[in-house]
py3Dmol code that shows the C-alpha trace and the ligand (Angstrom):
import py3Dmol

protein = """\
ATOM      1  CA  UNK A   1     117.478 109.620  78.421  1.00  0.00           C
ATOM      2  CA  UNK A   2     119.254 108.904  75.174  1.00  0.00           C
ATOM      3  CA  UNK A   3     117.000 107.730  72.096  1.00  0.00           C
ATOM      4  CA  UNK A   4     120.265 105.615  70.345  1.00  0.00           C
ATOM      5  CA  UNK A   5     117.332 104.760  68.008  1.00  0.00           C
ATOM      6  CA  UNK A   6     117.161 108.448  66.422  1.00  0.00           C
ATOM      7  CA  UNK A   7     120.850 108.867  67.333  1.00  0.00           C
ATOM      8  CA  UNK A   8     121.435 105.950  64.725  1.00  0.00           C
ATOM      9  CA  UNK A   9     119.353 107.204  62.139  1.00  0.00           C
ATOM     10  CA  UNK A  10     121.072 110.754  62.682  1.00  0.00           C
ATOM     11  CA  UNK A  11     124.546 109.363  62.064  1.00  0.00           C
ATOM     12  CA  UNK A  12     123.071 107.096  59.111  1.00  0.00           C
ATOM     13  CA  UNK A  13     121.786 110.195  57.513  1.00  0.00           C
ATOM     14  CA  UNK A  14     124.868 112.035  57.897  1.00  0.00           C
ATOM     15  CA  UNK A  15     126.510 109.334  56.719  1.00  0.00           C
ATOM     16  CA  UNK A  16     124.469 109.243  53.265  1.00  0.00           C
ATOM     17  CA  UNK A  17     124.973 113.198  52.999  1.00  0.00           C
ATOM     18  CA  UNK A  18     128.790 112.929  53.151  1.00  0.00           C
ATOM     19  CA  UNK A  19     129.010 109.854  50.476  1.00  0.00           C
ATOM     20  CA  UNK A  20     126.398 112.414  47.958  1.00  0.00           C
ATOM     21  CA  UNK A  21     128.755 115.550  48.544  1.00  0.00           C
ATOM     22  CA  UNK A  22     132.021 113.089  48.166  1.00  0.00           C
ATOM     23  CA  UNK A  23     130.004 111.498  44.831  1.00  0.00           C
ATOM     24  CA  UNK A  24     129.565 115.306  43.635  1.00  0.00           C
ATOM     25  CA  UNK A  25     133.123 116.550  44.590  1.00  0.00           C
ATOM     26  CA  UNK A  26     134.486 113.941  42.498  1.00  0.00           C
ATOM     27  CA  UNK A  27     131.576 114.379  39.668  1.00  0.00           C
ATOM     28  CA  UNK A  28     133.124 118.446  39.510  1.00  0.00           C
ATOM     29  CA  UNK A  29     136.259 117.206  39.760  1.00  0.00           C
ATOM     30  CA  UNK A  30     136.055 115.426  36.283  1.00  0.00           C
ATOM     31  CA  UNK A  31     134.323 117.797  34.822  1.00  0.00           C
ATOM     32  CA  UNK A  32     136.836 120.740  35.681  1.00  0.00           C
ATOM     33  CA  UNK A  33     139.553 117.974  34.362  1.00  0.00           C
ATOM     34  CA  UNK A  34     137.322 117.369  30.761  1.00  0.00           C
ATOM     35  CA  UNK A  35     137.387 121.608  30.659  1.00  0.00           C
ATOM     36  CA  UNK A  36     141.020 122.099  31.571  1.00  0.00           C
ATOM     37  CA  UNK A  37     142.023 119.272  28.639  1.00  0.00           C
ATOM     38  CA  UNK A  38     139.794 120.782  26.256  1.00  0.00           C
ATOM     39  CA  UNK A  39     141.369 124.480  26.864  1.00  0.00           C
ATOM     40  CA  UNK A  40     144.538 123.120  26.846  1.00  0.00           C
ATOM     41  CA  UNK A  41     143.956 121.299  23.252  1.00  0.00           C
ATOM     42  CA  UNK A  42     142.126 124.399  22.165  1.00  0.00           C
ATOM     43  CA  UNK A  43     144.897 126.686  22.566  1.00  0.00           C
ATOM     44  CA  UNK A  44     147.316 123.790  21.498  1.00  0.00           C
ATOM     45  CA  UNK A  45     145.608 123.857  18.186  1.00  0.00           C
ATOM     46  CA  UNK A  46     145.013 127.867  18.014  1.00  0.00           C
ATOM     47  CA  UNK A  47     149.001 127.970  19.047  1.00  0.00           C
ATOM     48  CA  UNK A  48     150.107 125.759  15.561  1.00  0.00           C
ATOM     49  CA  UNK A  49     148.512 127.613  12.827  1.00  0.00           C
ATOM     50  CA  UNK A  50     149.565 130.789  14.405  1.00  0.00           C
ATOM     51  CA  UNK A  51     153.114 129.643  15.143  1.00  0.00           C
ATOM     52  CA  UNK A  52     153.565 129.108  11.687  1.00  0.00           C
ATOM     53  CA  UNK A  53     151.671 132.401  10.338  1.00  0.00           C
ATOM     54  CA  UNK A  54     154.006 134.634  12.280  1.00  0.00           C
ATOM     55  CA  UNK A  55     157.153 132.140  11.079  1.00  0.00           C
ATOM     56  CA  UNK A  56     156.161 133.255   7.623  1.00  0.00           C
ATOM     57  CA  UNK A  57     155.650 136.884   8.260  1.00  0.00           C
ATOM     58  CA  UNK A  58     159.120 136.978   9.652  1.00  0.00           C
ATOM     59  CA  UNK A  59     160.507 135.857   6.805  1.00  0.00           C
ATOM     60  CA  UNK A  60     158.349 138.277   4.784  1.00  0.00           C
ATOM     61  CA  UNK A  61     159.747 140.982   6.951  1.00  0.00           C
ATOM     62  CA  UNK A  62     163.160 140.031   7.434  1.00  0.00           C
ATOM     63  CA  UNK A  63     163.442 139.611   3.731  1.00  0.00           C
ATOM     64  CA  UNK A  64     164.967 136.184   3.533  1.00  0.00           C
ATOM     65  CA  UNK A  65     162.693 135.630   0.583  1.00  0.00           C
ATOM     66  CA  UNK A  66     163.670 137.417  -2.492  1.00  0.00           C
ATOM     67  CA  UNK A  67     161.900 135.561  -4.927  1.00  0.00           C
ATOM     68  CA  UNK A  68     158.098 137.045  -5.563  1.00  0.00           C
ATOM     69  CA  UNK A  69     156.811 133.291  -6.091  1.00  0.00           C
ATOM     70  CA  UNK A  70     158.568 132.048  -2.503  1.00  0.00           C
ATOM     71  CA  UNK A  71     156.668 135.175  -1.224  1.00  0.00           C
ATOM     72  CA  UNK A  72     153.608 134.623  -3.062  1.00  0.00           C
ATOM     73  CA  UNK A  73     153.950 130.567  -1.468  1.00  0.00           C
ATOM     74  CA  UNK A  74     154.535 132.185   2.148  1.00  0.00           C
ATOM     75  CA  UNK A  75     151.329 134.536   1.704  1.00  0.00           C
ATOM     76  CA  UNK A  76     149.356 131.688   0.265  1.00  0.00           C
ATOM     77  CA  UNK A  77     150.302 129.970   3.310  1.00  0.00           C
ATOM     78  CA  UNK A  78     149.604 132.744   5.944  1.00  0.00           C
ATOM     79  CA  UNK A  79     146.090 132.769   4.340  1.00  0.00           C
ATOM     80  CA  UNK A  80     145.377 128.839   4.619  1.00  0.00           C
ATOM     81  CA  UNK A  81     146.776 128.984   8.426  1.00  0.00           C
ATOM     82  CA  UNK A  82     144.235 131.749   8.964  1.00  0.00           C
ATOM     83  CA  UNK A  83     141.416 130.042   7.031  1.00  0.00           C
ATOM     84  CA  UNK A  84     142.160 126.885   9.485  1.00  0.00           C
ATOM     85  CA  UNK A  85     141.861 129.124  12.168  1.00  0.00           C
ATOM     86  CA  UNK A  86     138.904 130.895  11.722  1.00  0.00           C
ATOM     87  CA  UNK A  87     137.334 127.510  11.066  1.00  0.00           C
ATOM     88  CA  UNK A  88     139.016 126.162  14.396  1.00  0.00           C
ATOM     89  CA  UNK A  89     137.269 129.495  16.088  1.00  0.00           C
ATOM     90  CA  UNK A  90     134.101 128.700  14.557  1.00  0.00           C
ATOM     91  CA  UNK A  91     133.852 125.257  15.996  1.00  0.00           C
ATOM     92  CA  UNK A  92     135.227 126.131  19.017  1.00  0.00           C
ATOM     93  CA  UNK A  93     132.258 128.488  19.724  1.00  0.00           C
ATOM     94  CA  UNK A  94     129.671 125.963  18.371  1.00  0.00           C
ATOM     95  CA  UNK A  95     130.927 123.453  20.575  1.00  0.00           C
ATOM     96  CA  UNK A  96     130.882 125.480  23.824  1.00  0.00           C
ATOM     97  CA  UNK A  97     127.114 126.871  22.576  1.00  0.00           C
ATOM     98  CA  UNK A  98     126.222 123.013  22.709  1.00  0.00           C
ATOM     99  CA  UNK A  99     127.503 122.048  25.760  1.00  0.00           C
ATOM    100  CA  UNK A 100     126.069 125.083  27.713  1.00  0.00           C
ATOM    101  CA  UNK A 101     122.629 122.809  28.390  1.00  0.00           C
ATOM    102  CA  UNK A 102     120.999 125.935  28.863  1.00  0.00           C
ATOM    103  CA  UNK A 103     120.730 127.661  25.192  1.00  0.00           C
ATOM    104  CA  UNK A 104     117.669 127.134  23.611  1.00  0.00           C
ATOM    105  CA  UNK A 105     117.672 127.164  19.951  1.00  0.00           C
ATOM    106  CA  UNK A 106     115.311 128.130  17.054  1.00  0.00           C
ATOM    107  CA  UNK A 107     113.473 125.604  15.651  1.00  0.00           C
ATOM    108  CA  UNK A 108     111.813 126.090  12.593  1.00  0.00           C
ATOM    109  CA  UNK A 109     110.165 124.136   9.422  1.00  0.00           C
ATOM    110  CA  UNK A 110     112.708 123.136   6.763  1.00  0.00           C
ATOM    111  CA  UNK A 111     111.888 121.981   3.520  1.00  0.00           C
ATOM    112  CA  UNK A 112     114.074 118.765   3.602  1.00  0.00           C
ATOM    113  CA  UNK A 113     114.710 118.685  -0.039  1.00  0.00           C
ATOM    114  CA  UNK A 114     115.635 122.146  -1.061  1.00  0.00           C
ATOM    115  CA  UNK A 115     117.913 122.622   2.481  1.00  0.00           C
ATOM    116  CA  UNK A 116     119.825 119.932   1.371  1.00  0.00           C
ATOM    117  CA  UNK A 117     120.374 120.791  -1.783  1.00  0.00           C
ATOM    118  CA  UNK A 118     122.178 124.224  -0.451  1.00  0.00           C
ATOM    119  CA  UNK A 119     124.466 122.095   1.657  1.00  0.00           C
ATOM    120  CA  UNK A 120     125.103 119.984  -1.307  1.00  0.00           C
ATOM    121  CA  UNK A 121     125.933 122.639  -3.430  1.00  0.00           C
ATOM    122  CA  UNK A 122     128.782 124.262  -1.310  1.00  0.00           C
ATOM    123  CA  UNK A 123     130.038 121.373  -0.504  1.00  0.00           C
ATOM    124  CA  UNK A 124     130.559 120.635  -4.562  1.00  0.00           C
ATOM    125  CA  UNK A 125     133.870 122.310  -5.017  1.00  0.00           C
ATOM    126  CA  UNK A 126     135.544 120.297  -2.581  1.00  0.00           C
ATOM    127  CA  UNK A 127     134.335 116.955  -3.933  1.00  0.00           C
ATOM    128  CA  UNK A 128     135.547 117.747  -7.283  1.00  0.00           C
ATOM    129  CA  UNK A 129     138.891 119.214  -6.232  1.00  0.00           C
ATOM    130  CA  UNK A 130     138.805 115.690  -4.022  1.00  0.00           C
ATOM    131  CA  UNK A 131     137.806 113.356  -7.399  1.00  0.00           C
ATOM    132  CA  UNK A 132     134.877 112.344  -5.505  1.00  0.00           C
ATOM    133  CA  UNK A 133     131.627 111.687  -6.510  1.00  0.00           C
ATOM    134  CA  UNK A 134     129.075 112.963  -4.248  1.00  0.00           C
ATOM    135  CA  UNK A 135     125.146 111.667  -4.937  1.00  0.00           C
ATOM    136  CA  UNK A 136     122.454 113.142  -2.430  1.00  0.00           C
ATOM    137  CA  UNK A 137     118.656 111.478  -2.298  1.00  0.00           C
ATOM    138  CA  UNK A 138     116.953 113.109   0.435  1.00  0.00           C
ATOM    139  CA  UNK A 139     112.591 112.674   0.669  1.00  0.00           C
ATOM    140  CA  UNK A 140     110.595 115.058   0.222  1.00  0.00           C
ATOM    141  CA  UNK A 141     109.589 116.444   3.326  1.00  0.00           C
ATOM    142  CA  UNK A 142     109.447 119.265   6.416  1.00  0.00           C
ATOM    143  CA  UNK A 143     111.497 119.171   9.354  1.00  0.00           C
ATOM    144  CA  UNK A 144     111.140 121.342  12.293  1.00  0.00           C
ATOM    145  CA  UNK A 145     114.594 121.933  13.901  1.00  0.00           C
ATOM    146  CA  UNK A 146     117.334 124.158  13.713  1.00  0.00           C
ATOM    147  CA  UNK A 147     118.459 125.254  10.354  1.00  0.00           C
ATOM    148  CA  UNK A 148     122.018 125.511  11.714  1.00  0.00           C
ATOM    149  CA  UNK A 149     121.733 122.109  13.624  1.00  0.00           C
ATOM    150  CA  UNK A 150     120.561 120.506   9.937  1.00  0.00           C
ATOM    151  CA  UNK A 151     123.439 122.243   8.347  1.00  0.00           C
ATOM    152  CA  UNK A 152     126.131 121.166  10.626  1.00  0.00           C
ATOM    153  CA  UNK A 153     125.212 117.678  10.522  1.00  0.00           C
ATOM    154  CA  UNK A 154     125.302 117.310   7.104  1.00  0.00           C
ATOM    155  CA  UNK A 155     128.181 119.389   6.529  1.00  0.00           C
ATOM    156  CA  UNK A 156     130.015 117.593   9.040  1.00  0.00           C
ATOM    157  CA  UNK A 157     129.097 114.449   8.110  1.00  0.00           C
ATOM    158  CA  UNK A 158     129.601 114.567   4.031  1.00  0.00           C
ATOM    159  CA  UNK A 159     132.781 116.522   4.429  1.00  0.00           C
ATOM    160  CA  UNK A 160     134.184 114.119   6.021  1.00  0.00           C
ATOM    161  CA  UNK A 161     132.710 111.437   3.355  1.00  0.00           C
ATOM    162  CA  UNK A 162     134.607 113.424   1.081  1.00  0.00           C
ATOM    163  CA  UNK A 163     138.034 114.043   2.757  1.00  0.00           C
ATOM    164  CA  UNK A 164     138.745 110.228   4.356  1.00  0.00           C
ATOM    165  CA  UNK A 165     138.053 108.928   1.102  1.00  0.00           C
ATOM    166  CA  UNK A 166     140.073 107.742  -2.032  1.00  0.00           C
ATOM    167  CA  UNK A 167     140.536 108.968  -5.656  1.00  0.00           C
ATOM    168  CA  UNK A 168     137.200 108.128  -7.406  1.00  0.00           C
ATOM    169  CA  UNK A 169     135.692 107.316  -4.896  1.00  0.00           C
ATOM    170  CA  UNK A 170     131.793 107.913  -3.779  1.00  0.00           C
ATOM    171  CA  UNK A 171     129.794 109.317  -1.209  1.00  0.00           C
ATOM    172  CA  UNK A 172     125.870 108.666  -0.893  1.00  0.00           C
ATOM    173  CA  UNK A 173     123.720 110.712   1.300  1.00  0.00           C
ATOM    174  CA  UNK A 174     119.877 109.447   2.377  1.00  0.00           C
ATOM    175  CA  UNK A 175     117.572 111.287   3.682  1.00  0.00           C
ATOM    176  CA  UNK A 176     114.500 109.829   4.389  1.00  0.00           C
ATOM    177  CA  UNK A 177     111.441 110.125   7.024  1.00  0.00           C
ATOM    178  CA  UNK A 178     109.955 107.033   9.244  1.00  0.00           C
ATOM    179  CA  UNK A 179     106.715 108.764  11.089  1.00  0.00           C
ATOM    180  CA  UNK A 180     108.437 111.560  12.256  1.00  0.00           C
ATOM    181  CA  UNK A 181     111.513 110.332  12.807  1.00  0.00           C
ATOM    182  CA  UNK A 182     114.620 112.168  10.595  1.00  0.00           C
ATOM    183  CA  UNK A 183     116.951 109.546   9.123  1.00  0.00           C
ATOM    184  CA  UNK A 184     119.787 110.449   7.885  1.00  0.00           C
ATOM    185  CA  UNK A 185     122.953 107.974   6.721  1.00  0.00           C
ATOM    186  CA  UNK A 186     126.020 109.020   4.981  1.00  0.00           C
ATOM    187  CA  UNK A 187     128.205 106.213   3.326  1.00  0.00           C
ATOM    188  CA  UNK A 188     131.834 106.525   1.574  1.00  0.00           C
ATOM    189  CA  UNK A 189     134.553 104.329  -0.102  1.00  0.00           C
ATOM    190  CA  UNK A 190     136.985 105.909   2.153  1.00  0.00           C
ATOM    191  CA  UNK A 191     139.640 104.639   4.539  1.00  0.00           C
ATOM    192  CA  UNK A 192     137.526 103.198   6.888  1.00  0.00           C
ATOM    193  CA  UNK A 193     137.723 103.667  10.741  1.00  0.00           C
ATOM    194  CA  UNK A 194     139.379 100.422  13.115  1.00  0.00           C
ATOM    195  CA  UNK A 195     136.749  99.139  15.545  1.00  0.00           C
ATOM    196  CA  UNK A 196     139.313 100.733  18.639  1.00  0.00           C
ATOM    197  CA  UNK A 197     139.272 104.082  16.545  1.00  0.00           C
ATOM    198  CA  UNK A 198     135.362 104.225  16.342  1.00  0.00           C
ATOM    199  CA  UNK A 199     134.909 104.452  19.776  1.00  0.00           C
ATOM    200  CA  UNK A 200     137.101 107.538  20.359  1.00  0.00           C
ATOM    201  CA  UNK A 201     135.984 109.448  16.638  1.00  0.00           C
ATOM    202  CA  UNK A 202     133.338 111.322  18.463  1.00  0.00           C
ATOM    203  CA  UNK A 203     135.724 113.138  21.346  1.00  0.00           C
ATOM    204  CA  UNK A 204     136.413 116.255  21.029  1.00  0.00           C
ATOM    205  CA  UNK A 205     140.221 116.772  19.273  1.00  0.00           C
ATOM    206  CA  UNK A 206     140.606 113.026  18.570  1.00  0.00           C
ATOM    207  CA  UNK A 207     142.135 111.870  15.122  1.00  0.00           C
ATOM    208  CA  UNK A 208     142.955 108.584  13.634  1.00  0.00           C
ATOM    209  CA  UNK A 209     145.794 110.359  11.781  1.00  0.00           C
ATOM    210  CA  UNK A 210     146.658 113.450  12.875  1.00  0.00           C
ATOM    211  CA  UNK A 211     149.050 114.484   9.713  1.00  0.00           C
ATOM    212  CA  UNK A 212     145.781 112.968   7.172  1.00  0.00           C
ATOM    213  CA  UNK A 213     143.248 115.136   9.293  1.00  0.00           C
ATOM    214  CA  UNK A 214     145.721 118.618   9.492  1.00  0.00           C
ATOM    215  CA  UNK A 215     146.657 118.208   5.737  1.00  0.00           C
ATOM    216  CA  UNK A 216     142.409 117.650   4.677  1.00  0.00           C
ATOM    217  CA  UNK A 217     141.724 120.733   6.807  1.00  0.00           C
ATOM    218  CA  UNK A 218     139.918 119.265   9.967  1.00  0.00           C
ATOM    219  CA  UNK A 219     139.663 120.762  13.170  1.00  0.00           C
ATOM    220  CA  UNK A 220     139.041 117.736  15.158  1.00  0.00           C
ATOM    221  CA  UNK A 221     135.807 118.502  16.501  1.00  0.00           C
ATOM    222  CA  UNK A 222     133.394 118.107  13.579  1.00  0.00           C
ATOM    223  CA  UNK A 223     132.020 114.451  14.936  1.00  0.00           C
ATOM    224  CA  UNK A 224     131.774 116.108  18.840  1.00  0.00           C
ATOM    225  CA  UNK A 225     129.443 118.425  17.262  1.00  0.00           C
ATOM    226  CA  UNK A 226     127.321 115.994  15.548  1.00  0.00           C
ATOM    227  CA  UNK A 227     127.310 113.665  18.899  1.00  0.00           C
ATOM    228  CA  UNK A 228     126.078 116.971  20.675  1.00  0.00           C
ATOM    229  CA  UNK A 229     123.401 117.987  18.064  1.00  0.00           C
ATOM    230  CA  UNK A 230     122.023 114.100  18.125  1.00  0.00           C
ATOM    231  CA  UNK A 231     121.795 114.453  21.927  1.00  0.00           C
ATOM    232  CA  UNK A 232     119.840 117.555  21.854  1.00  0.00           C
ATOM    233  CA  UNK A 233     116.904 115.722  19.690  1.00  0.00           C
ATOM    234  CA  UNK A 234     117.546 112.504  21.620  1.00  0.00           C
ATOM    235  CA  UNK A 235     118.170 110.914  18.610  1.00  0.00           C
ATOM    236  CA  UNK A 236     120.912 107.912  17.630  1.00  0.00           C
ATOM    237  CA  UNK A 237     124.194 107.185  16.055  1.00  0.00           C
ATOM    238  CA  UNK A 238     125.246 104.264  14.306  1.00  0.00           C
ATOM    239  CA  UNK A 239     128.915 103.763  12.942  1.00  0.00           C
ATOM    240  CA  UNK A 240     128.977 101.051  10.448  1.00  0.00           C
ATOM    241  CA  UNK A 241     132.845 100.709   9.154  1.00  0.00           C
ATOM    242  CA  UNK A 242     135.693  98.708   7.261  1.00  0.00           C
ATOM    243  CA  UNK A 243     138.780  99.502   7.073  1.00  0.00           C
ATOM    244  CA  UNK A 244     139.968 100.038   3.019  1.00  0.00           C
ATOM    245  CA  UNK A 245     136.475  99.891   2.760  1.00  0.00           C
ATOM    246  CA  UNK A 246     134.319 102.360   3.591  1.00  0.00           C
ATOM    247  CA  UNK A 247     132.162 104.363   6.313  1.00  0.00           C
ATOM    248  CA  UNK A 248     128.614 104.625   6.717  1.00  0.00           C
ATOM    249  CA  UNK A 249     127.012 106.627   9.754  1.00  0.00           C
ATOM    250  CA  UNK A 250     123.580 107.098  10.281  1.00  0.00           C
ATOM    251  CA  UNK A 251     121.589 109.417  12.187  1.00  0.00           C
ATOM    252  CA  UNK A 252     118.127 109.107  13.379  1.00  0.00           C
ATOM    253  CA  UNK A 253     116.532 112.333  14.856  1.00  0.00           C
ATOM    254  CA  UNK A 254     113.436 111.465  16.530  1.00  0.00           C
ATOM    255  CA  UNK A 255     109.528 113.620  16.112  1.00  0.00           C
ATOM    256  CA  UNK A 256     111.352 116.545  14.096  1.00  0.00           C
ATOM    257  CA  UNK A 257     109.690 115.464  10.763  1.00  0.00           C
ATOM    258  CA  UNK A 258     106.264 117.428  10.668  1.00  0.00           C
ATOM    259  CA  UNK A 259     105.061 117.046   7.459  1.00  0.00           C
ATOM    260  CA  UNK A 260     105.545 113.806   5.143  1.00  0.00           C
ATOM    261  CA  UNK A 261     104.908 115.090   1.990  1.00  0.00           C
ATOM    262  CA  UNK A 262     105.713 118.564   1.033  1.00  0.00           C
ATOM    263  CA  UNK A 263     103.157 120.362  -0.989  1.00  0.00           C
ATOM    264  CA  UNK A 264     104.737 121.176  -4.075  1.00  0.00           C
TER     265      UNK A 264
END
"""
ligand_1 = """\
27
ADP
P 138.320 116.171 11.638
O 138.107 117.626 11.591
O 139.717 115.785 11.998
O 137.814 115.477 10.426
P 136.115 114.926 13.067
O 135.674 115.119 14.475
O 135.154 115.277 12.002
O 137.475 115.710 12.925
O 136.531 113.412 12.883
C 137.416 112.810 13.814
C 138.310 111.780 13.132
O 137.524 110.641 12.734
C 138.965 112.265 11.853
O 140.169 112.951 12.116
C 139.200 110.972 11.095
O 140.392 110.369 11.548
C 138.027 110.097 11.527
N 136.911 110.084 10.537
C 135.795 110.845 10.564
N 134.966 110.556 9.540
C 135.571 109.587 8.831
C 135.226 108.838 7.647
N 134.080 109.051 6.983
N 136.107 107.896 7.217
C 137.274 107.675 7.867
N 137.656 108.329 8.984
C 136.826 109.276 9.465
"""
view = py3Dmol.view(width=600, height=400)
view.addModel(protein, "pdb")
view.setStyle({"model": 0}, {"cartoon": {"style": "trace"}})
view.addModel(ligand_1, "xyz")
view.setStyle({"model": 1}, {"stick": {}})
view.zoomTo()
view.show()
């Protein structure tokens, strides 16, 4: 005899199994579309810089330019192309690194104050060259966390400060601990970001102004590596802008402070 009881619950089952495997063939599906846009951006943007590099080099070689200082403008610009590349690399790598879930990296105890200070320091030159004035208060206190995540962040973050922002203009850095939670907000006089552009500032490649960002020397993915280093500590982002204005983000990393109050 048949049991149409257990048949039904057979074909139910089934049923459920085939909606999961269409839910994940559609869930790869997306992804393999996200990769496939990023390497086609990636070698979009590799493509430019070395378009042009090998545009000067032929006119180097095929000695259309006579005059040294039109060579010595052609060789300054070979050099900047490559700079932008190597930087374009560099993210590139960091990027992928992030988004393979599986890489575990080195944590270790920072001294808030005096890491800071290093990131501060190189990032000097450009806010002079930039007439801005950069001010940095960070607590005194010890992080544990990756010395390259804490670098990135801040570099990422102040750089951008700097570049988006107008002659004289400031940028304030705060770094502060609640309990042992990491805050970290950095605020400019810049340009400001439109409401519509602030939800699309942290995907990967995305500009407000493409010509602004190439000419300052981004690569586009400088806020998709901050959203992916704030994900790894489960921590927060908060975009507070006006256009004209000014940007401030903040950044809250949650239990990676591990000592308040550094002995001195
Ligand atoms: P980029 O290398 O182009 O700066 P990012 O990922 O760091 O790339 O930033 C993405 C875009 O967000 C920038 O191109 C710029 O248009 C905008 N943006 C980022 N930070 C600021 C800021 N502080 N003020 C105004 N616009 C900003």
């Amino acid at each position: 005899t048949f049991h149409y009881e257990e048949l039904n619950e057979i074909a139910d089952t089934i049923k459920q199994m085939q909606e999961e495997i269409q839910h994940y063939i559609k869930r790869l599906k997306r992804e393999k579309k996200i990769r496939q846009e990023f390497f086609d951006n990636a070698s979009h943007e590799l493509k430019t810089p070395l378009t042009s590099i090998r545009g000067y080099g032929e006119l180097l070689k095929n000695g259309v330019v006579n005059d040294p200082q039109q060579a010595q403008e052609c060789i300054d610009r070979i050099l900047k192309e490559t700079t932008h590349m190597t930087a374009l690399i560099t993210d590139i790598l960091m990027i992928s690194r992030l988004e393979g879930n599986d890489v575990v990296e080195e944590k270790v105890d920072i001294p808030l104050r005096s890491s800071v200070e290093e990131v501060r320091k190189s990032l000097d030159p450009m806010a002079r060259e930039n007439h801005v004035f950069l001010d940095v208060q960070a607590e005194d206190c010890c992080v544990h966390m990756s010395q390259k995540h804490l670098e990135q962040l801040l570099s990422n973050l102040i750089s951008n400060a700097i570049k988006y922002n107008r002659e004289n203009g400031t940028v304030d850095v705060f770094l502060k601990s609640e309990r042992q939670r990491l805050v970290l907000s950095v605020e400019d006089s810049g340009i400001g970001i439109s409401k519509e552009d602030q939800k699309h500032i942290f995907e990967r490649f995305y500009r407000v102004d493409k010509g602004r960002s190439r000419r300052v020397g981004g690569t586009g993915l400088g806020l998709a590596i901050v959203k992916h280093i704030v994900r790894y500590y489960n921590g927060t982002i908060d975009v507070f802008s006006r256009e004209n204005i000014g940007t401030k983000i903040t950044i809250t990393l949650p239990s990676v402070v591990v000592r308040q109050d550094e002995e001195r």
